[in-house]
N, C-alpha and C positions, 0 to 999 in steps of 0.2 A: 374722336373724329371718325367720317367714316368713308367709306370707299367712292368716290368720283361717280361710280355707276348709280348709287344711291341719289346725288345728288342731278343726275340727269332723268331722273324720273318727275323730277317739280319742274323743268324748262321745256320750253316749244322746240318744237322740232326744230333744226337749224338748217338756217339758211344757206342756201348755195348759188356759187356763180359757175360759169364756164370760163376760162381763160379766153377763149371769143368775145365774151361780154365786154362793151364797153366802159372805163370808169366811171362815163357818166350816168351809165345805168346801175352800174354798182354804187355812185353816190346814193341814187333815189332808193335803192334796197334797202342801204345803212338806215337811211333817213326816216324811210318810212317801217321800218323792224325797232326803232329805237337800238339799236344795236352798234357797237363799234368794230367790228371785223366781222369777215364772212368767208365760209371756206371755198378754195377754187377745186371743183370735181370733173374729171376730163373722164367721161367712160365708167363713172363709179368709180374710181380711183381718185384720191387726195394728191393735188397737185400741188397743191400752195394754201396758201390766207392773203387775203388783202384786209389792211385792217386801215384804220385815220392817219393812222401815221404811214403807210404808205403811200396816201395820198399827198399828204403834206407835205415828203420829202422828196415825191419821187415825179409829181405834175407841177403845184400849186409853185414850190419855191425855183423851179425848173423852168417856171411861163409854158408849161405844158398844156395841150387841150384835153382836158375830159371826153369829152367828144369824140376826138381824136384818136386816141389812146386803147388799148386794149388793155384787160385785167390783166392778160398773160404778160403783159410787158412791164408790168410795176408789183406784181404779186410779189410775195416772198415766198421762194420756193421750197428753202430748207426750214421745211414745218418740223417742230418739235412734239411729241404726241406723247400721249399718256395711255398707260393702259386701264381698262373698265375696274379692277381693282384696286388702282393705285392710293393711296389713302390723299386727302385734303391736303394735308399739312407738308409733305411732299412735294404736290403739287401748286403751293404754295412756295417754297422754299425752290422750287426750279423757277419758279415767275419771276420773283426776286433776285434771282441770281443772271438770270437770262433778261433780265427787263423786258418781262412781253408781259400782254393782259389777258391773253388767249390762248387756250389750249385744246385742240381737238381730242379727243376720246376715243381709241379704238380697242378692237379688239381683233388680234391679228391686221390681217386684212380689211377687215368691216369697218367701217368709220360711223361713230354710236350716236354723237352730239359733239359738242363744243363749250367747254366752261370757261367762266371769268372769273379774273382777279375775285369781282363783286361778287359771284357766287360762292367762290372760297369764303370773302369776308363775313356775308349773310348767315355762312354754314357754322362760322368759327362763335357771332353774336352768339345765335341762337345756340350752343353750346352752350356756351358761358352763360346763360341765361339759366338754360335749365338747371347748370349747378348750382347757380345764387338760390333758384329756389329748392331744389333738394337741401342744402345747407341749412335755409330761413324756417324748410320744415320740419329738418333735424332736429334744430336747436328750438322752435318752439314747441316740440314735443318731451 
């Protein structure tokens, strides 16, 4: 496995909100990023994440307006982060244990990208892959 920074060199730059933004404009971001969380940056500084599940527990099941609503008001603020070194299976192993799909990437201060569960899982395939074939080439050599 390898280090979380390796793996943010294959994803798009990530997406950011403003804690001003409203949720319903952080819906249309989600929506149209294909993406399930976005990070809230107030100044260059990581304020939060707003991810589906914040919306879902904290307007939708609430009779909240999106509209209405600011990010800063339903964000989750105590983000959990990772640093640029940190290996996959770690970072894995904290998702899991924390039940989130989302983990921002910093380094110090700097906020690098943002990974997902899916990105761990892709990282993990594609490992396993590569040993099945190092193995099949072993053994038919």
């Amino acid at each position: 496995m390898r280090a979380v920074r390796a793996l943010l060199k294959n994803l798009d730059a990530p997406w950011c909100l403003s804690p001003q933004d409203s949720v319903f404009d952080a819906l249309n971001t989600l929506a149209s990023h294909d993406v399930g969380a976005l990070m809230v940056m107030d100044q260059g500084k990581l304020v939060g994440i707003l991810s589906e599940r914040d919306y879902t527990r904290k307007i939708a099941l609430l009779g909240k307006s999106s509209k209405d609503t600011l990010v800063g008001d339903i964000m989750t603020a105590k983000v959990l982060t990772v640093a640029a070194n940190s290996r996959t299976e770690d970072c894995m192993t904290l998702m899991s244990q924390k039940k989130i799909r989302h983990l921002p990437v910093v380094d110090g201060d700097k906020v690098l990208g943002m990974i997902s569960i899916r990105d761990i899982m892709d990282e993990i395939i594609a490992d396993q892959e590569a040993t099945i074939n190092q193995l099949q080439n072993y053994i038919a050599s």
